[in-house]
N, C-alpha and C positions, 0 to 999 in steps of 0.2 A: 427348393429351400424348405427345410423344417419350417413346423407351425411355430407363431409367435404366441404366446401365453402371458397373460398379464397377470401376475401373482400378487398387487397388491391394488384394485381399482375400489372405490366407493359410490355408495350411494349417498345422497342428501334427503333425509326421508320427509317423505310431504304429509299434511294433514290428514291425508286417507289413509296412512297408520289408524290412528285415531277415530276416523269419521266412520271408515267402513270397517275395520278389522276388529277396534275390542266391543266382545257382545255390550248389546243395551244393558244389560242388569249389572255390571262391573264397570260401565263409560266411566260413572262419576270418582270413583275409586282409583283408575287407571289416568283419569284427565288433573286427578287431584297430585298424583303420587309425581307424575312427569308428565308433561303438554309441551308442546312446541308448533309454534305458525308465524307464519311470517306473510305477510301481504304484498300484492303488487307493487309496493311501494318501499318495499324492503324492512319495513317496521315488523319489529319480531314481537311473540307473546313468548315468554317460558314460564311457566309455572313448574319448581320444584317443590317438594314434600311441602304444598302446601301454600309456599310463599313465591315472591318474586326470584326466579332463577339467574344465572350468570349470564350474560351473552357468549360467545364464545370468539368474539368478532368487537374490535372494541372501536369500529367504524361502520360507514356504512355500506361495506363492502364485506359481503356473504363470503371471503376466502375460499372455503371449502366445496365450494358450489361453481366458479367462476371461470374454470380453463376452459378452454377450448382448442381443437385440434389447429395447428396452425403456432399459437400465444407464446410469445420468450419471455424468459424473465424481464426484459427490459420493458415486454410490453405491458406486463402484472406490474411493474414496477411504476409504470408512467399512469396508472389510474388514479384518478382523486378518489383520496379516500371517504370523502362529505357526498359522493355521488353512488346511489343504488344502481349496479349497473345486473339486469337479470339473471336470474339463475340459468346453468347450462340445461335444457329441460333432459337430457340425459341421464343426470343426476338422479329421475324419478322416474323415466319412460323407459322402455324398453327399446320399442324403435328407436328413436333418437341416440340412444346410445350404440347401438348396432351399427348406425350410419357413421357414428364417428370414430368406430373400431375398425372400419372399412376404409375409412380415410386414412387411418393410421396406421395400415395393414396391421390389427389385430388380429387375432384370430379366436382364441378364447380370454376370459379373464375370471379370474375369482374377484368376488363382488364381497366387500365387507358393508359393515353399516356405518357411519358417521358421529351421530345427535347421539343415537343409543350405544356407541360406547364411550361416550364422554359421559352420557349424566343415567343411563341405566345405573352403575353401580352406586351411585348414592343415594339411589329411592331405598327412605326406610324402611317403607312395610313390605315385607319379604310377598305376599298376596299380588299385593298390587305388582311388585317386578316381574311376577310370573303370568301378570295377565300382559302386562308390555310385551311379555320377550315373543308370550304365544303371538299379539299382534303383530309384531314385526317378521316375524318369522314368517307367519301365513303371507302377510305384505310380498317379501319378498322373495319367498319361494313364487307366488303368482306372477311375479317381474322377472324371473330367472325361466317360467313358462309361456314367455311370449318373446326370450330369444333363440330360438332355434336349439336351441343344446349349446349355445357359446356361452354363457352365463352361468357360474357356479356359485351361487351365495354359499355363504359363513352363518352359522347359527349364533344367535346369543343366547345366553344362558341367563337364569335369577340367582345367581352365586350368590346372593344374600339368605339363601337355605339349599345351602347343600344337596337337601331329597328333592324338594321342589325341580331343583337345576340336574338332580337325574333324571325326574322324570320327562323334563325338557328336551332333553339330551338322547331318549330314548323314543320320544314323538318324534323329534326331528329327523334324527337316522332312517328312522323308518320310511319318513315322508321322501328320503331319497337326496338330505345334504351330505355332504362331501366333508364337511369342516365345522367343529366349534369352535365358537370364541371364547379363550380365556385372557381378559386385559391383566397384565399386570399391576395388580394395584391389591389396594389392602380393601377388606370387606367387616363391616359390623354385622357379627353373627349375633350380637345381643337379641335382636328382634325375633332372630330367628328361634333363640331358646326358647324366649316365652311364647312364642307362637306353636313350637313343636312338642315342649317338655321334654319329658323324657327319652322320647328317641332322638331328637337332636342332642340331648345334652351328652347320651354316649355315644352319638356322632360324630362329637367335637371333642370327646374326648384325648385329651394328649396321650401317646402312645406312652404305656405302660404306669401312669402317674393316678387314673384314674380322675384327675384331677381335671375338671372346666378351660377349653381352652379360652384364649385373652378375649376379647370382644370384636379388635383390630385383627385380622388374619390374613396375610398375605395368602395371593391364592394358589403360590404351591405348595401350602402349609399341608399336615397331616389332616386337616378336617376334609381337604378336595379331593384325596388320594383316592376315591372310590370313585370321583368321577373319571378322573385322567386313567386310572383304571378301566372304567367302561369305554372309555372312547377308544383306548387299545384294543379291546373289547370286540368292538362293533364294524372296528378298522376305520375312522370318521380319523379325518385329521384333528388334532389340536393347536389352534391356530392363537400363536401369541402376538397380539397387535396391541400397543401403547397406544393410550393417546393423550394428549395435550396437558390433563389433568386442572385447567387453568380456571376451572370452573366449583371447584372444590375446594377442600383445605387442604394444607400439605398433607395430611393424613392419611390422604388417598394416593397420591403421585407425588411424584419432584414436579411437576409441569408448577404447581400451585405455589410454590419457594421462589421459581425462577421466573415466574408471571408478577409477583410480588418486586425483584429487584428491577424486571422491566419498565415498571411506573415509575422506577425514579431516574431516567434514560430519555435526556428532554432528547424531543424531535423523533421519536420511535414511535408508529401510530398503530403497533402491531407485535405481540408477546416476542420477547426473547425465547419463550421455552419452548419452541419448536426445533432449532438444531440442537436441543439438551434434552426434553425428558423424554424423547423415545428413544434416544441412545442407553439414554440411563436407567429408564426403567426394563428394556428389552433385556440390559448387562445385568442388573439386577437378580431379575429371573432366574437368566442361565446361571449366574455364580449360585444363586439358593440353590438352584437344582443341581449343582454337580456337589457342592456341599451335603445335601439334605440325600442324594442318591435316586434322584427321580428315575433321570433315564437307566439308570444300572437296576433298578428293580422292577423297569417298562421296557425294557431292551428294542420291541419290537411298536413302542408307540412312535409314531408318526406327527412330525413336531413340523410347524410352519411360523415362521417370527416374521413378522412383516411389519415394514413402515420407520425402521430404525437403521436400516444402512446394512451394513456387513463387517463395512472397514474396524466397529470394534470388537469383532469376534477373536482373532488372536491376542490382543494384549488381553482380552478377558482370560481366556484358557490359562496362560501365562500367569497372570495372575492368581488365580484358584488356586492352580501347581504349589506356586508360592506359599501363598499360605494358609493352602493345606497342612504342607510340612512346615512351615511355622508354627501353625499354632497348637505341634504335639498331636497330628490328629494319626499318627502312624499304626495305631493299631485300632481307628477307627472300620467300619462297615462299608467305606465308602474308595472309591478307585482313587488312589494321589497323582493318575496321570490325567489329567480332564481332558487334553487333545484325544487321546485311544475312544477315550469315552463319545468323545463326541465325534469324533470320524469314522466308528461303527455303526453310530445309529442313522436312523432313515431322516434326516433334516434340510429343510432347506429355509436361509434367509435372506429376504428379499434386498436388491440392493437399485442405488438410485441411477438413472442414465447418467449424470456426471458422475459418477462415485470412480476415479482413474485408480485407487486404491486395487480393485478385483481385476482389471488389466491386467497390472504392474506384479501383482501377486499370484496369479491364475493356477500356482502348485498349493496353497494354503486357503484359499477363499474359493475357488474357480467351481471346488468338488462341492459345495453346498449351497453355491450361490443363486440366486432365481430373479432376473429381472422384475421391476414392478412400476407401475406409471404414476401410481397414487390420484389418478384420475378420478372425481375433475377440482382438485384441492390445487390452489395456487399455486403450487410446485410443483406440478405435474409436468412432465416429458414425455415423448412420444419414444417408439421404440428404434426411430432413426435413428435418435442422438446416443441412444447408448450402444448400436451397433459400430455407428462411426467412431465411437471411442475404443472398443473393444477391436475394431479392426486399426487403428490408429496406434494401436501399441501392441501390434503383431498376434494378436490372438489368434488361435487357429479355429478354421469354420468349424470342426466337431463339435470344439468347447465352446464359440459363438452359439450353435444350434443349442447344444443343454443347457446353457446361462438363458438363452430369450424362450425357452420353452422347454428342452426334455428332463429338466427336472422338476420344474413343477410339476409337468403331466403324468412321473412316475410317481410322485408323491401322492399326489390326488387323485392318480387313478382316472386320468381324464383319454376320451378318448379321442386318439391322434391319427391324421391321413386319413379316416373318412369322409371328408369335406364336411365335417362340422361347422 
């Protein structure tokens, strides 16, 4: 049997972000902009820009930290939520996590972050997100070096200055990661003008306008194109993972709109915007991008969307198609078929063990799609449940083996059959 590949697992990042990794002469700078800790007793500390931060958990039950191999949903479902029940130490160890990819016949996994891509892009001062991202970075490339070669982290980036988040982008690759993170969400470059002047300001310039771009910029606007550029570049994946956004203002995500109508939904002890803003903002994305012409003037970048399903990839295409030629764009720059577009390039999105959707469709999803556990986030599945699904509505074992692993491993270039 082909290797199992987890393309969408996490970490829950622990204080030694913080304690060991950002130098002494930037600690207070870096603990001021973004901190997070949480005690044996599950009381959390967040400091954002400054002030008291959002929880991300509106009980006292760490979600994101919680699963373990074996746990159904009925069994996440039957915990009181007024009781701290421990973190998986997985979430932070390297062993521990090994031991439970072996239970779950894992075999490799790409490792995203957690904490920092919820609340990295809202630190204001552009400085300080570039000393986080180097700490977390270093963090967890050292956690990705004490699992054997099965551990693939995801780089973050300080997209709140563009150069900065090159030069990130250009450490990291080198240091030997596979993948950057680019979250879908919007970013304030104001910080970054005045911190850079003039070469940010014709960084951010709008194409052809001369003209200051907005302050708000979504991040496949024309100010990032030089990164998504290098990371085509450098051959690094670009890896588009949403998250919750629920800790912010709508400004940044939908998560923050739909965490908003959740508080008025008595007897709900836990956000609605988890089956909605990473659908939404993952569809987001791809519509800017086949609009704006990302992949058609990257042809050969290497694009990874995780953490949003699969199931809305066709009515997205579909819709682009739409209105594209609706809204007169026919002698635009840009392809009016989005399906072509995006069935040529090298992409793959992650999709969930229950998702019967990629079964049932296995000629429209099957060629892009990439198992993922979302481990050890309360929703997490093992890669049993999405086999018995996929063998449960007649899939065949080639396209079972490239769904639970060979397309991720050709995407990331991971390497496969030598008992890694």
């Amino acid at each position: 049997m082909a290797e199992v590949i987890d393309s969408d697992s996490h970490v829950y990042e622990p204080a030694a972000v913080w304690d060991d990794f950002v130098p002494a002469e930037h600690r207070r700078l870096a603990t001021t902009a973004f901190h997070h800790v949480i005690d044996p007793e599950g009381t959390e500390s967040i400091v954002l820009n400054g002030q008291a931060g959002k929880s991300l958990n509106r009980t006292k039950l760490v979600r994101q930290a919680i699963w373990r191999p074996g746990m159904t949903v009925e069994d996440i479902g039957a915990f009181d939520p007024d009781v701290f029940r421990p973190l998986n130490p997985g979430a932070s160890e390297a062993g521990a996590r090994l031991e439970d990819m072996d239970v779950l016949g894992i075999d490799q996994a790409v490792v995203y972050p957690t904490l920092f891509n919820e609340y990295l892009p809202q630190v204001g001062d552009p400085e300080a997100a570039a000393v986080l991202a180097r700490a977390y970075n270093d963090w967890v490339f050292e956690l990705a070096a004490q699992g054997n070669g099965r551990l693939h982290p995801v780089a973050v980036l300080p997209l709140q200055a563009p150069d900065l988040a090159l030069e990130e982008l250009e450490r990291t690759a080198a240091k030997g990661f596979r993948g950057v993170l680019f979250r879908p969400a919007f970013y304030d470059l104001d910080a970054a003008v005045e911190s850079y002047g003039r070469r940010m300001s014709a960084m951010m310039a709008v194409q052809g306008t001369g003209a200051a771009a907005p302050p708000m910029v979504f991040v496949e606007d024309l100010p990032f194109r030089a990164l998504w550029q290098r990371a085509d570049e450098l051959g690094v994946v670009a890896c588009v993972h949403p998250s919750l956004g629920i800790t912010g203002s709508d400004a940044v995500s939908s998560g923050a709109f739909a965490d908003r109508v959740s508080h008025r939904l008595a007897g709900v002890n836990h956000t609605i915007a988890e089956p909605i803003a990473y659908m939404q903002d993952a569809d987001l994305f791809v519509t800017a991008a086949l609009f704006h012409g990302l992949l058609e003037d990257l042809p050969n970048l290497r694009l990874a969307i995780a953490h949003s399903g699969a199931t809305w990839v066709p009515l997205a295409l579909e819709k682009s198609e739409t209105y594209l030629w609706l809204g007169g764009m026919g002698s635009a720059s840009v392809c009016l078929e989005p399906e072509e577009v995006w069935d040529r390039h090298p992409i793959v999105v992650s999709f969930d063990s229950w998702e019967k959707p990629v079964a049932r469709r296995p000629d429209t999803l099957g060629e892009k799609a990439a198992w993922g556990s979302r481990y050890p986030h309360h929703d997490a599945a093992g890669p049993g449940e999405a086999r018995g699904m996929l063998e449960e509505h007649g899939v065949s074992e080639a396209r079972i083996e490239q769904l639970m692993g060979g397309h991720c491993a050709a995407l990331f270039g991971l390497p496969v059959g030598a008992g890694v």
